[in-house]
Each structure stands twice: as structure tokens, then as C-alpha cells.
DSSP file (Angstrom, degrees, kcal/mol; ACC not computed):
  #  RESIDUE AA STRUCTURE BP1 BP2  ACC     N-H-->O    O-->H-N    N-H-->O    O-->H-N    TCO  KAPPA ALPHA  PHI   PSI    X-CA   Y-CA   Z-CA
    1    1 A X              0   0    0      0, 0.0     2,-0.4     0, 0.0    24,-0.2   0.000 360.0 360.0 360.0 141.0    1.0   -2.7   16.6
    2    2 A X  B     -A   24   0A   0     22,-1.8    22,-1.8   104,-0.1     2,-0.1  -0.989 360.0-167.6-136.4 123.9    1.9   -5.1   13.6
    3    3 A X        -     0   0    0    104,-0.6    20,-0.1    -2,-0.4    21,-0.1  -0.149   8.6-168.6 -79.0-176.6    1.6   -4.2   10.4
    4    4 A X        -     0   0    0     18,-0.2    18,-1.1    -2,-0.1   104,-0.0   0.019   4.8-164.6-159.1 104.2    1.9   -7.1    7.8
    5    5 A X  E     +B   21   0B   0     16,-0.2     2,-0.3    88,-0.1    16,-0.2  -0.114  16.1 164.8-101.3 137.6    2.2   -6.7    4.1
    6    6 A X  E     +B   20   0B   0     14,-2.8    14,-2.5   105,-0.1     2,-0.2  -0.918  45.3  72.6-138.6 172.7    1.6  -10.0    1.3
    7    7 A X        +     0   0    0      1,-0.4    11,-0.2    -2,-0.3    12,-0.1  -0.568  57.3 126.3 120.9 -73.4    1.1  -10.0   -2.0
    8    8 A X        +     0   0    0     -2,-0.2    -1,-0.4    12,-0.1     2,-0.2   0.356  25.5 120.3 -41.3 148.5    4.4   -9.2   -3.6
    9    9 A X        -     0   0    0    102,-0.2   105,-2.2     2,-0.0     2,-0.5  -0.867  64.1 -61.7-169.7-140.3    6.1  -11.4   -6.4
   10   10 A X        +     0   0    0     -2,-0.2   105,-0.2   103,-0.2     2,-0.2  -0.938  49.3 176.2-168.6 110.3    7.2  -11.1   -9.6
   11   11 A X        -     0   0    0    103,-0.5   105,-2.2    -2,-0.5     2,-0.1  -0.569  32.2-113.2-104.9 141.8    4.8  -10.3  -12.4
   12   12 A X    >   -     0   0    0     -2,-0.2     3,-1.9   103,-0.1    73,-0.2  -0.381  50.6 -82.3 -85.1-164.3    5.4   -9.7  -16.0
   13   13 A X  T 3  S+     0   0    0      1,-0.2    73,-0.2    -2,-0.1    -1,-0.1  -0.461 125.1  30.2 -74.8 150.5    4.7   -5.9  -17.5
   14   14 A X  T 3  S+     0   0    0     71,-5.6    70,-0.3     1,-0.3    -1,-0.2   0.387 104.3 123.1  88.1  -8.8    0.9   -5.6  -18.2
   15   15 A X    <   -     0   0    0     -3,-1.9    70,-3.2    70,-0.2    -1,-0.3  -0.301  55.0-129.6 -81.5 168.4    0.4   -8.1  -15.2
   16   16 A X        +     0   0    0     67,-0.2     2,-0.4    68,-0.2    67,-0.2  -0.973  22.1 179.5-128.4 141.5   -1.5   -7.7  -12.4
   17   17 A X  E     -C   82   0B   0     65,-1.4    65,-2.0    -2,-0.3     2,-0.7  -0.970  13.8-144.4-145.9 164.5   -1.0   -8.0   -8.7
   18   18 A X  E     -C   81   0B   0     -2,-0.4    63,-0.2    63,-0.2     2,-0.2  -0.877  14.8-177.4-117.6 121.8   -2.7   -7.7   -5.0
   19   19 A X        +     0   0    0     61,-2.2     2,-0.4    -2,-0.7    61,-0.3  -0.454   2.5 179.6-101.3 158.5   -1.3   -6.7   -2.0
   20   20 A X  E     -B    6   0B   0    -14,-2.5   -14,-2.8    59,-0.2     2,-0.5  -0.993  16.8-141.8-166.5 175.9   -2.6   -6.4    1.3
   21   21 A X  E     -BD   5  78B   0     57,-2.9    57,-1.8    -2,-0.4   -16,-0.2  -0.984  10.7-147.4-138.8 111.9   -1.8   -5.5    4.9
   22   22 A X  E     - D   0  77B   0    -18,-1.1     2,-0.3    -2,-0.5   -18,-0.2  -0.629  16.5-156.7 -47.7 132.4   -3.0   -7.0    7.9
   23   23 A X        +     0   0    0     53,-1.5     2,-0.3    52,-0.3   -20,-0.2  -0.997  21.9 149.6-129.7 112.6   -3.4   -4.7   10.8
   24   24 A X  B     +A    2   0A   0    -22,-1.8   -22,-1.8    -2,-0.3     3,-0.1  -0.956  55.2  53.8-130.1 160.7   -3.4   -5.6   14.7
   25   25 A X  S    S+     0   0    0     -2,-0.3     2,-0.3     1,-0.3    -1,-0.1   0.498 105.1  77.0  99.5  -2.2   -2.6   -4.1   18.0
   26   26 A X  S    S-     0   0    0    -24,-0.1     2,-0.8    50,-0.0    -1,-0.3  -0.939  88.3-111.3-142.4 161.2   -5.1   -1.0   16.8
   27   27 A X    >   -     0   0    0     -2,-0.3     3,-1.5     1,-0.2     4,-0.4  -0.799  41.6-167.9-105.5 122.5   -8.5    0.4   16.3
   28   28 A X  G >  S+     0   0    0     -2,-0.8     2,-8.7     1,-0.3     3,-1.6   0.751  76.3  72.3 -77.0 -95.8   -7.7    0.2   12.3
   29   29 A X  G 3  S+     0   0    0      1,-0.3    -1,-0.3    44,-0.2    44,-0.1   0.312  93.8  54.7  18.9 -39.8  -11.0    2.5   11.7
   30   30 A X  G <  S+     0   0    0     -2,-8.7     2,-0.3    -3,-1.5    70,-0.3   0.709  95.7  82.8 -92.5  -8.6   -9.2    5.5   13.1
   31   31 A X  S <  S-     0   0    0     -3,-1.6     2,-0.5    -4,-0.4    68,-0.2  -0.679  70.9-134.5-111.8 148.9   -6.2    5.4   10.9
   32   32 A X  E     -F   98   0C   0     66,-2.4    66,-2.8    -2,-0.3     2,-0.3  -0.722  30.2-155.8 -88.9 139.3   -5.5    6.6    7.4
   33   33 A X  E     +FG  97  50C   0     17,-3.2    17,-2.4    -2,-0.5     2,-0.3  -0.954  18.1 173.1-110.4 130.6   -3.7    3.5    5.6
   34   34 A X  E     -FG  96  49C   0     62,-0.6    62,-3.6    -2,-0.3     2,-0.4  -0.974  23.5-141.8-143.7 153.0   -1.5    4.5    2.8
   35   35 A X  E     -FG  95  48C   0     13,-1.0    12,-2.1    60,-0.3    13,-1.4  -0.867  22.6-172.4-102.3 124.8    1.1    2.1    0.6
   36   36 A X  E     -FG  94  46C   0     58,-0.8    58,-2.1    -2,-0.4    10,-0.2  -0.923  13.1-140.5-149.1 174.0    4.3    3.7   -0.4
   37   37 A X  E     - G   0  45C   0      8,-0.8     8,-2.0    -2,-0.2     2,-0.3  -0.516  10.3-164.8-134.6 136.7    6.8    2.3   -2.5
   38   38 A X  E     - G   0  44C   0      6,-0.2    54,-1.9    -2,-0.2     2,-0.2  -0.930  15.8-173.6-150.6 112.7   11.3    2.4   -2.3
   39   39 A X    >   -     0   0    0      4,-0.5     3,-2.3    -2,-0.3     2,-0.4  -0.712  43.6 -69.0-102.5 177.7   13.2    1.5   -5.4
   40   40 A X  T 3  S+     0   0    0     -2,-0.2     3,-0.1     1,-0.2    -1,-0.1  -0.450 120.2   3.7 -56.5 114.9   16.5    1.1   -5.5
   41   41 A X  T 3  S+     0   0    0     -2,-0.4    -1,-0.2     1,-0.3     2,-0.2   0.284 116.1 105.3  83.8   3.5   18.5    4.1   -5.1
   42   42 A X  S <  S-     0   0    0     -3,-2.3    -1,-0.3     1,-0.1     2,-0.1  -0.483  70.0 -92.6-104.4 169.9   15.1    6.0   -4.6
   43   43 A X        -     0   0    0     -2,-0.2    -4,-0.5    -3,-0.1     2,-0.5  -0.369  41.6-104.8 -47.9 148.0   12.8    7.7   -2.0
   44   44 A X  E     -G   38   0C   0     -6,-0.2     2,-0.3    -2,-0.1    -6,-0.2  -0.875  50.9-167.3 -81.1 141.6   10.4    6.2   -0.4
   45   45 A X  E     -G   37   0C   0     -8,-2.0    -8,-0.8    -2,-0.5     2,-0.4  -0.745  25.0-115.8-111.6 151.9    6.9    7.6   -2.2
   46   46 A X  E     -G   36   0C   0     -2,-0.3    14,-0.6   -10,-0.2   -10,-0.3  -0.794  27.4-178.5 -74.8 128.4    3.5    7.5   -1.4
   47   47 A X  E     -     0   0C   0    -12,-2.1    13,-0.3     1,-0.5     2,-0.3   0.892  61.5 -28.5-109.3 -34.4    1.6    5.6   -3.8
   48   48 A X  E     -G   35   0C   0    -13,-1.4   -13,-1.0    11,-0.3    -1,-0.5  -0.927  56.5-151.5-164.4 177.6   -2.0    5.9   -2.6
   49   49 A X  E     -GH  34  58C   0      9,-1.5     9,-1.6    -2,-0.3     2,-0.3  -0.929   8.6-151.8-168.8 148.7   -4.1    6.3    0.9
   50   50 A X  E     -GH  33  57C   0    -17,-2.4   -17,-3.2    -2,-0.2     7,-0.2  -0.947  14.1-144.9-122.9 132.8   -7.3    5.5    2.4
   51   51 A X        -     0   0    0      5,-1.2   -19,-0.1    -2,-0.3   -20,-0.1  -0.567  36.4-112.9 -86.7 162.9   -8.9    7.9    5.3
   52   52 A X  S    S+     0   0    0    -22,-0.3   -21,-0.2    -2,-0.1    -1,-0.1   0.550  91.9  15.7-108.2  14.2  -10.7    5.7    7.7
   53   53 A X  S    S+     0   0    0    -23,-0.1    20,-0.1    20,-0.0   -23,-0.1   0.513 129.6  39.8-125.0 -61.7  -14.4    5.9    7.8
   54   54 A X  S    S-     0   0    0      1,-0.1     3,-0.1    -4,-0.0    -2,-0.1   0.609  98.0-132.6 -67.0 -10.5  -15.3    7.9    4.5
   55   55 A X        -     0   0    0      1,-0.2    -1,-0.1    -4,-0.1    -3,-0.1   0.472  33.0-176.4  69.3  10.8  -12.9    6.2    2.7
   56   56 A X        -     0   0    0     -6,-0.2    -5,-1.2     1,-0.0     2,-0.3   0.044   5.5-161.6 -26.1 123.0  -11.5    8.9    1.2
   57   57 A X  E     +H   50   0C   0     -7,-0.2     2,-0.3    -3,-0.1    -7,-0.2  -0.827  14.9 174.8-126.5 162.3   -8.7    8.0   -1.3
   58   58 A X  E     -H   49   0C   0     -9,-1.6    -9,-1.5    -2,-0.3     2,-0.2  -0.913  13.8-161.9-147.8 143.4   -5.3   10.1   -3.3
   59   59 A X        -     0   0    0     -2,-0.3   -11,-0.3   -11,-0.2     5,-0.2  -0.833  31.4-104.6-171.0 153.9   -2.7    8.7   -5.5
   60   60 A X    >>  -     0   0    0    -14,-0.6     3,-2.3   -13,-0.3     4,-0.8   0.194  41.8-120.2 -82.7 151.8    0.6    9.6   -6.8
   61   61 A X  T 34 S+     0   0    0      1,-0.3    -1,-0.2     2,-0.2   -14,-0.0   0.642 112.7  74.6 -66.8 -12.8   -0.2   10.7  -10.5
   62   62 A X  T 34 S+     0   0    0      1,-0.2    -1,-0.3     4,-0.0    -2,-0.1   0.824 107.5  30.8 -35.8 -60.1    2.4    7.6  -11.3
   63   63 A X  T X> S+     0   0    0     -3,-2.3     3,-2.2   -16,-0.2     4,-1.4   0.508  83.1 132.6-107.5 -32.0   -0.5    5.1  -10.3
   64   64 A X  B 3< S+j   67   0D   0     -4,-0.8     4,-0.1     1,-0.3    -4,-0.1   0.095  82.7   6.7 -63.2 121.2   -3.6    6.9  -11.3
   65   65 A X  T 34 S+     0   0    0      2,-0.5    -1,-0.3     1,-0.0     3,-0.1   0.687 129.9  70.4  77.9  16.5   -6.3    4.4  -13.5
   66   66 A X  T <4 S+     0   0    0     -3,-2.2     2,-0.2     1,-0.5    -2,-0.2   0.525  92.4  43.7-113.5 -74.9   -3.8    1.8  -12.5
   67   67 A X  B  <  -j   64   0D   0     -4,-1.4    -2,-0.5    15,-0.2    -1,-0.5  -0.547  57.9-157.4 -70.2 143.1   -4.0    1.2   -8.9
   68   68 A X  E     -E   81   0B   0     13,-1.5    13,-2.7    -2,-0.2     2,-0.4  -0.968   3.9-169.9-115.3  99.0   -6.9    0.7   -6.4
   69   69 A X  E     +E   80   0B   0     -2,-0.4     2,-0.3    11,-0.3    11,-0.3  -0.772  22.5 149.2 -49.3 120.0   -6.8    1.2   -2.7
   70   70 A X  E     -E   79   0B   0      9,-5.7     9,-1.9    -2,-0.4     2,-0.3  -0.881  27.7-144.9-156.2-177.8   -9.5    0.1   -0.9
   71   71 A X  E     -E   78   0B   0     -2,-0.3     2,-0.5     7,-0.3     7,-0.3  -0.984  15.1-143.1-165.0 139.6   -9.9   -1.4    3.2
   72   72 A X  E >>> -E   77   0B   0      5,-2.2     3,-2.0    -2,-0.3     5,-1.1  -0.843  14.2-172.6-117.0  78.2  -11.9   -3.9    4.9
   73   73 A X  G >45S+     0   0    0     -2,-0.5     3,-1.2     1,-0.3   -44,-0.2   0.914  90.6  62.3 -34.9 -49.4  -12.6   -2.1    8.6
   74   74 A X  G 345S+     0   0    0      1,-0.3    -1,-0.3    -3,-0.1    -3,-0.0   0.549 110.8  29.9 -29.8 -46.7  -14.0   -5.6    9.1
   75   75 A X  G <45S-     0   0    0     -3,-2.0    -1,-0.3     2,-0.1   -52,-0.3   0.027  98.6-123.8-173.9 -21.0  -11.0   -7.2    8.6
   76   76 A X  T <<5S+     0   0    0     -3,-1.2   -53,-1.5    -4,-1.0     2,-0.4   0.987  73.0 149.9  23.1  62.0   -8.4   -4.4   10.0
   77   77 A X  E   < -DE  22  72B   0     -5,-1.1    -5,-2.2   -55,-0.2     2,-0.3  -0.979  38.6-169.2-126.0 130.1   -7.4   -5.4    6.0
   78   78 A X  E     -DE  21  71B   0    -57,-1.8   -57,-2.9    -2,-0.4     2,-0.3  -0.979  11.5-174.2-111.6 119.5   -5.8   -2.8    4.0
   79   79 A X  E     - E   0  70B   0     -9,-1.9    -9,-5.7    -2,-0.3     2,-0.4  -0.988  10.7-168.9-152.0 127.3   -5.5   -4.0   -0.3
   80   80 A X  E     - E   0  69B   0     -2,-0.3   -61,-2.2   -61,-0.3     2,-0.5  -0.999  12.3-158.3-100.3 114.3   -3.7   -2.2   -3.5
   81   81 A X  E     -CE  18  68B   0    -13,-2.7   -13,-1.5    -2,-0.4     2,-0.5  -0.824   5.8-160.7 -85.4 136.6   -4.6   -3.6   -6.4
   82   82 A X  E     -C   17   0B   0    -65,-2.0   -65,-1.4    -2,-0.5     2,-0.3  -0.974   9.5-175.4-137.2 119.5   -2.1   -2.9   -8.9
   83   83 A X        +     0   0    0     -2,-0.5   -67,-0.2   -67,-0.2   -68,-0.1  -0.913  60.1  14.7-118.3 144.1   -3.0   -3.2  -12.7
   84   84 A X  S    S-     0   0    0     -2,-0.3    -1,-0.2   -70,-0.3   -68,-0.2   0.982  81.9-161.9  51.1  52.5   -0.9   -2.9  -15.9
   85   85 A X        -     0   0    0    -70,-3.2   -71,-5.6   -73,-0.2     2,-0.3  -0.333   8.7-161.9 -60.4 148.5    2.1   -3.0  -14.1
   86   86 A X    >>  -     0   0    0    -73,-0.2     3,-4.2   -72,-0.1     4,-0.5  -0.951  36.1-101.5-145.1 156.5    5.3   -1.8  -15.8
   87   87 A X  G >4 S+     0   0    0      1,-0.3     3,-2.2    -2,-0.3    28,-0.3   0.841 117.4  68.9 -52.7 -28.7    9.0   -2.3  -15.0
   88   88 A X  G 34 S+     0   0    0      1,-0.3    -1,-0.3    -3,-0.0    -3,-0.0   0.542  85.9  68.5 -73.7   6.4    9.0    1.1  -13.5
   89   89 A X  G <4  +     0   0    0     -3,-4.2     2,-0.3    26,-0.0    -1,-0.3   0.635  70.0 124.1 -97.7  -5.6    6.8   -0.1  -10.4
   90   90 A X    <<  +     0   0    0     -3,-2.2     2,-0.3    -4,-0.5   -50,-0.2  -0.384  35.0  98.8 -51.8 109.9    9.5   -2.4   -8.9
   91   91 A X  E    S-K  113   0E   0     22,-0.7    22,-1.0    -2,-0.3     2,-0.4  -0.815  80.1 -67.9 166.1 171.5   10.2   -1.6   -5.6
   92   92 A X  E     -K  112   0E   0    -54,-1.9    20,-0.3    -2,-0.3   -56,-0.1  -0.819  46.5-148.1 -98.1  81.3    9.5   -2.6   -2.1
   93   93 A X  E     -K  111   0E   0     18,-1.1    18,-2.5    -2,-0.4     2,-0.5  -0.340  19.4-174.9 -79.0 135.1    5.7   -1.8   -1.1
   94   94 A X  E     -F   36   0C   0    -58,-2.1     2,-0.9    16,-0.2   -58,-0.8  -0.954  16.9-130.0-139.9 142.4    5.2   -0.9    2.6
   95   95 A X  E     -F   35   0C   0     -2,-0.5    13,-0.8   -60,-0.2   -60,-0.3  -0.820  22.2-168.9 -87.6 120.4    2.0   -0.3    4.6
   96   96 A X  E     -FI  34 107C   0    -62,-3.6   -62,-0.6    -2,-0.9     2,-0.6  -0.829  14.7-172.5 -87.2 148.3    1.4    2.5    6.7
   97   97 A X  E     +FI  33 106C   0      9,-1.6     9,-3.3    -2,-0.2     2,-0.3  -0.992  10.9 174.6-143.0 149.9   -1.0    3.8    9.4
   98   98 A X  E     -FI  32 105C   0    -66,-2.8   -66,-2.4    -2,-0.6     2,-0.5  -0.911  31.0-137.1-140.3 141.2   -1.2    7.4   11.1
   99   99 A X    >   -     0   0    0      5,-1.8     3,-0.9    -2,-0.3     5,-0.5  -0.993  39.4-111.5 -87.9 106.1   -3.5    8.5   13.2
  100  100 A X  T 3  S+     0   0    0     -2,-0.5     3,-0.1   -70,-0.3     4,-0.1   0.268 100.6  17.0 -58.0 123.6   -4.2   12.2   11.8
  101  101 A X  T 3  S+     0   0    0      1,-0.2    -1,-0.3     2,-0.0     2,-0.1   0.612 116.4  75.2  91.0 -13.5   -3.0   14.9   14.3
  102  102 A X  S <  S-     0   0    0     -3,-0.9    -1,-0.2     2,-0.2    -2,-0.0  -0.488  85.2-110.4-131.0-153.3   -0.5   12.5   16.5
  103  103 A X  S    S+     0   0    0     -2,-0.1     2,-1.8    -3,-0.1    -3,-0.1   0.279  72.2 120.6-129.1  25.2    2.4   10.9   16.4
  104  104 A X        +     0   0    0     -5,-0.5    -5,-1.8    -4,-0.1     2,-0.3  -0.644  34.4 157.0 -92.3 102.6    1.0    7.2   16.2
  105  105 A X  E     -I   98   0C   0     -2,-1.8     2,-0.5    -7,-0.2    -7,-0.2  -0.873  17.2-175.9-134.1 111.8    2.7    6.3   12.8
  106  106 A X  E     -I   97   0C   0     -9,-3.3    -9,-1.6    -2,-0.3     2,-0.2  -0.814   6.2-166.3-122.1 124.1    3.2    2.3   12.3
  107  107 A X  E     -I   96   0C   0     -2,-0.5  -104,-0.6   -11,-0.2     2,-0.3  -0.510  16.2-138.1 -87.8 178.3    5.2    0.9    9.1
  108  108 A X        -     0   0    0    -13,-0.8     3,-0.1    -2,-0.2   -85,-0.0  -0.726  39.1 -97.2-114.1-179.6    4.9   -3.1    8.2
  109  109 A X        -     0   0    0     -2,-0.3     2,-0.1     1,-0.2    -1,-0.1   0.816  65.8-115.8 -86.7 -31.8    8.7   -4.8    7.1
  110  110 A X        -     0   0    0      1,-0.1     2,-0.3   -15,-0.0   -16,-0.2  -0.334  22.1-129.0 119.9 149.0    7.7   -4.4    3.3
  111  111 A X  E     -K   93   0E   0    -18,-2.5   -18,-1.1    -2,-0.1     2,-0.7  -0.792  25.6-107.7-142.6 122.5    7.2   -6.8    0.6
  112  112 A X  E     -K   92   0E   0     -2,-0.3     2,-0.4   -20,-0.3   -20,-0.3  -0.546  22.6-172.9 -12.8  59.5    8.7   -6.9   -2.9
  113  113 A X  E     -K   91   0E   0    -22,-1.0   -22,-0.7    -2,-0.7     2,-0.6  -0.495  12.3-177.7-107.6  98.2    7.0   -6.2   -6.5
  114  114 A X        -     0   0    0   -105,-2.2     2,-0.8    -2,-0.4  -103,-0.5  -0.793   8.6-162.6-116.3  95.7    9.2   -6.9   -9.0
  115  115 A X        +     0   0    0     -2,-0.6     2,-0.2   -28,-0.3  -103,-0.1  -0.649  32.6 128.6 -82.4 107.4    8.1   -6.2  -12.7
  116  116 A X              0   0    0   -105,-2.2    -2,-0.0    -2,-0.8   -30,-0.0  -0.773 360.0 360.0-160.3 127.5   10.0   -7.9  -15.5
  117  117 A X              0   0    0     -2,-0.2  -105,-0.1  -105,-0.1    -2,-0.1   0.143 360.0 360.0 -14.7 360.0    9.8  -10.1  -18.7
């Protein structure tokens, strides 16, 4: 399984940027896809998630009317769209997929979001 995260750079505040995650090696359908987020000296968070047929979506109250999660089944493509960024979103954005109920849980290497003037 390969996860594989693009997108990332280095936006000013109030900018906008899109990430997305390539998915192979799996039947992406079956898995909830979620983006979380490690700044320095921090946790890794969850920042949003997508279930994988209804398309169910949550996200951390941080993100909420900022960020979009959304998935191309089509595509085993996974995209956050991240609006009105602020310095405090900087960190190292990583893709996940779980299959609900097992123990099939695949990260990608991460890509960078760095918000600054």
C-alpha cells in the first residue's frame, strides 16, 4: 500500500492551498481517509475524515468553515482544501487510511504547509 501526499508549500496567511493523496496497493472505497496534521513540538491531530461510500465527513473544530475534505473513489484520490490559512496551520500534513474494525492502518511520508508572511 502507498500512500502519497502533494500539495504542501508555503502560503501567505489568508492564502489558500490543496493537498491531495494518492492511494494504491488498496480497494480505496473501503477505507475512511482522514488528514492529520504534527507541528513542531506538537501531537499529531486529526484535522478532518472522509467514510468511504457515504462520504461522511468530521473536523477538528480548529478547521471547521475553513477546510474541505472530499475523495475521488475514481481516482483512489483523497483532497483537503484548506482556505484562510493562518500561521497556526503549519505543520506536516499526512494521509491516512483505516479500514473500520481492523487493523489495516496505512500513513503516506507527509508533506509540509508552512503559513507565513
Amino acid at each position: 500500500v502507498q500512500l502519497v501526499e502533494s500539495g504542501g508549500g508555503l502560503v501567505q496567511p489568508g492564502g489558500s492551498l490543496r493537498l491531495s493523496c494518492a492511494a494504491s496497493g488498496l480497494t480505496f472505497s473501503f477505507y475512511v481517509m482522514s488528514w492529520y496534521r504534527q507541528a513542531p513540538g506538537k501531537e499529531r491531530e486529526l484535522v478532518a475524515r472522509i467514510t468511504g461510500v457515504r462520504g461522511s465527513t468530521n473536523y477538528a473544530d480548529s478547521v471547521k468553515g475553513r477546510f474541505t475534505i472530499s475523495r475521488d473513489n475514481a481516482k483512489n484520490t483523497v483532497y483537503l482544501q484548506m482556505n484562510s490559512l493562518n500561521p497556526e496551520d503549519t505543520a506536516v500534513y499526512y494521509c491516512n487510511a483505516q479500514l473500520t474494525r481492523t487493523s489495516y492502518d496505512y500513513w503516506g511520508q507527509g508533506t509540509q504547509v508552512t503559513v507565513s508572511s
